[in-house]
GUMARGU-984083 format. One record per atom (N, C-alpha, C, O): x, y, z. Coordinates in steps of 0.001 Angstrom, whole numbers, padded with zeros to 6 digits, always signed. Layout:
// residues N
XYZ
...
// end
This chain:
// residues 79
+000841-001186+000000
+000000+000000+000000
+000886+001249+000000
+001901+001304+000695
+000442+002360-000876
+001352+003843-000612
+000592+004559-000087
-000599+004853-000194
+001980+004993+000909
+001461+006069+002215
+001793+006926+001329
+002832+006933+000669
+000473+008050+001272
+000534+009830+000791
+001347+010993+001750
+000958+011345+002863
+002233+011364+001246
+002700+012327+002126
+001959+013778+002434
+001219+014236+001563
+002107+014307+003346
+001471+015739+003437
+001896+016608+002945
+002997+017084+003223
+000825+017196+001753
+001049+018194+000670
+000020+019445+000823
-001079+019470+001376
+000735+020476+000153
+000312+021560+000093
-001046+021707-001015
-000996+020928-001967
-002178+022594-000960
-002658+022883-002056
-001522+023743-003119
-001986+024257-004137
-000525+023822-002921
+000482+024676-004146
+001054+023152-004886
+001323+023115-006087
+001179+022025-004050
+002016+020849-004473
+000591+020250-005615
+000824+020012-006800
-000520+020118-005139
-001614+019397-006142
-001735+020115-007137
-001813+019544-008225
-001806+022004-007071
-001983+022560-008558
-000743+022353-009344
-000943+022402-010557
+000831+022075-008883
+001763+021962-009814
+001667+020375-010722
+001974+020296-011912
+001142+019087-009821
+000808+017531-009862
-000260+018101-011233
+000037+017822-012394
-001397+018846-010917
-003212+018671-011904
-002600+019694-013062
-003311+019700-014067
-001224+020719-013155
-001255+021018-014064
+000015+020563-015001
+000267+021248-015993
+000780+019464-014708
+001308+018169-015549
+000676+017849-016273
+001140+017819-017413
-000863+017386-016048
-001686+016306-016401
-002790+017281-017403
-003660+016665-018020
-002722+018714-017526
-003398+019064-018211
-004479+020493-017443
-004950+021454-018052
-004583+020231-016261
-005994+021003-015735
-005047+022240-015518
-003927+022447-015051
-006271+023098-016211
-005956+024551-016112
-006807+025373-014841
-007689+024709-014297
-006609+026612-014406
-007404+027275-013588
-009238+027624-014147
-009360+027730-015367
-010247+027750-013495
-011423+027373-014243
-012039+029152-014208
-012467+029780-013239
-011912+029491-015309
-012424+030765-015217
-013701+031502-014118
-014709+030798-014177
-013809+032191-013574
-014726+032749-012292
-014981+031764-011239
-016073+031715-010673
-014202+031133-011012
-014119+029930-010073
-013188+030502-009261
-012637+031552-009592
-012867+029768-007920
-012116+029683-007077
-011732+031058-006063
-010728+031148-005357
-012546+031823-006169
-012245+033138-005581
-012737+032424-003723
-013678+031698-003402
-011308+033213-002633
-012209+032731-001706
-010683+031901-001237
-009518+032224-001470
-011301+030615-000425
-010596+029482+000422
-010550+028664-000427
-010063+027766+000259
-010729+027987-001935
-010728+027098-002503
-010328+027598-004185
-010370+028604-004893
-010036+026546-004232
-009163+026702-006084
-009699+025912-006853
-009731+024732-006505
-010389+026368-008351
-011016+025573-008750
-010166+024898-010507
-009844+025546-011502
-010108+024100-010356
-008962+023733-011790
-009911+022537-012952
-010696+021708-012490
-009722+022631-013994
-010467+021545-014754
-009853+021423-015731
-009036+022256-016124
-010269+019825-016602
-009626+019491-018143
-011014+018590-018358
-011821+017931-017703
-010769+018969-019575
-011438+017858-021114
-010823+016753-021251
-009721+016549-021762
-011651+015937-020723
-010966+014531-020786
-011197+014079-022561
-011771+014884-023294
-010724+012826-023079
-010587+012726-024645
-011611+012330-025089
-011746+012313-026313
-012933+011769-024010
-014177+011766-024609
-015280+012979-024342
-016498+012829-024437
-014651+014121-024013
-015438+015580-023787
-015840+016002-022726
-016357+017085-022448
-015504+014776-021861
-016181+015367-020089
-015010+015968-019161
-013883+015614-018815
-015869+017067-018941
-014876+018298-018379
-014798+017860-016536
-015795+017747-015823
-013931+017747-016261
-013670+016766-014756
-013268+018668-014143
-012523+019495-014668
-013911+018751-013201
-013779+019945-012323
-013528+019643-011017
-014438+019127-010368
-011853+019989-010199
-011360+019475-009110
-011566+020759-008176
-011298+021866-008643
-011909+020666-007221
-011963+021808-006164
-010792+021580-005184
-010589+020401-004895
-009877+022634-004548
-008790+022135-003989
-008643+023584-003234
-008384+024707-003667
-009010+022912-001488
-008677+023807-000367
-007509+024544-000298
-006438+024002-000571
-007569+025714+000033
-006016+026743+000152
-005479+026342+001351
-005282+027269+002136
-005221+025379+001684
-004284+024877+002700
-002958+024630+002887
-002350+024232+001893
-002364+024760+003887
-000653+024590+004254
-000960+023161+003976
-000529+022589+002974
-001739+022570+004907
-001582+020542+004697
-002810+020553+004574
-003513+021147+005391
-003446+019731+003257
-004293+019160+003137
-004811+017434+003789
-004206+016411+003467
-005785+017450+004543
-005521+016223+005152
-005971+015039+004210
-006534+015418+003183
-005805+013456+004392
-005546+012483+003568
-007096+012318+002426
-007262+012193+001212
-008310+012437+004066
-008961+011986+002959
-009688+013016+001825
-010369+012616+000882
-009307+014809+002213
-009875+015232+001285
-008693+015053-000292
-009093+015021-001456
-007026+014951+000231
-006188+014324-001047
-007228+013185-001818
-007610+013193-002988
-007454+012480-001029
-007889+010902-001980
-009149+011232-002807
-009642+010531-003692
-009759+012932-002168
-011449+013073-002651
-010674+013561-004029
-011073+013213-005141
-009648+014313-003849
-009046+015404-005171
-008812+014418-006316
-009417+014408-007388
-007476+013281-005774
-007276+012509-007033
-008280+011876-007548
-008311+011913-008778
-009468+011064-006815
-010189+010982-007113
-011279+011394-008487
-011764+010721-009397
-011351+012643-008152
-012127+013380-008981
-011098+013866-010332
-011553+014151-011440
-009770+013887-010007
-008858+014070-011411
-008770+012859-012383
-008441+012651-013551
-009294+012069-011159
-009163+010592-012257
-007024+010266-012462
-006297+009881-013378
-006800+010749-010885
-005810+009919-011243
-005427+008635-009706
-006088+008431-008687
-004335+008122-010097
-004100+007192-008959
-002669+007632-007647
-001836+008526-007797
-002773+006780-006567
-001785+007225-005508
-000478+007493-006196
+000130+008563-006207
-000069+006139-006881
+000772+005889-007673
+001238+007032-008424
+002199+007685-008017
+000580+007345-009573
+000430+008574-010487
+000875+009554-009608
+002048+009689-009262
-000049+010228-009252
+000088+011163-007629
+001582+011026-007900
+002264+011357-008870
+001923+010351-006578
+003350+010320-006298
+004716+010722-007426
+005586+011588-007329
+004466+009728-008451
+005068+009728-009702
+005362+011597-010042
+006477+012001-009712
+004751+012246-010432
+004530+013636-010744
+004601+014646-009681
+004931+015813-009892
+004228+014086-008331
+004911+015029-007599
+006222+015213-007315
+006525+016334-006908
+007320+014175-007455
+008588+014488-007670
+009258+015416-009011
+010469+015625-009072
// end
């Protein structure tokens, strides 16, 4: 099993914008950041991501989740 380390909301927008997701126009004003991509069959996946120093585990697992990616992945790209 991979243990997730404690990351910043600055560490997930550098990880979601590797993979494509841009900032979502009139979104995210406030405590939260809103980022999205066009996946290759047209569905626009919209990640919401707390302005936090440490994000705790299980809202990480809600984020990748919703990016449609894995721990693995994750990890991979955050280095």
């Amino acid at each position: 099993m991979v243990k997730l380390p404690r990351v910043s909301y600055s560490d997930i927008i550098k990880v979601l914008s590797k993979v494509g997701f841009a900032y979502a126009p009139k979104r995210g004003k406030g405590s939260h950041i809103a980022m999205y991509k066009v996946d290759e069959d047209g569905r626009r996946r919209l990640v919401i991501i707390p302005r936090k120093k440490n994000i705790p585990k299980g809202t990480l697992l809600s984020i990748l989740k919703q990016a449609g990616l894995s721990k693995e992945e994750f990890l991979e790209l955050l280095k």
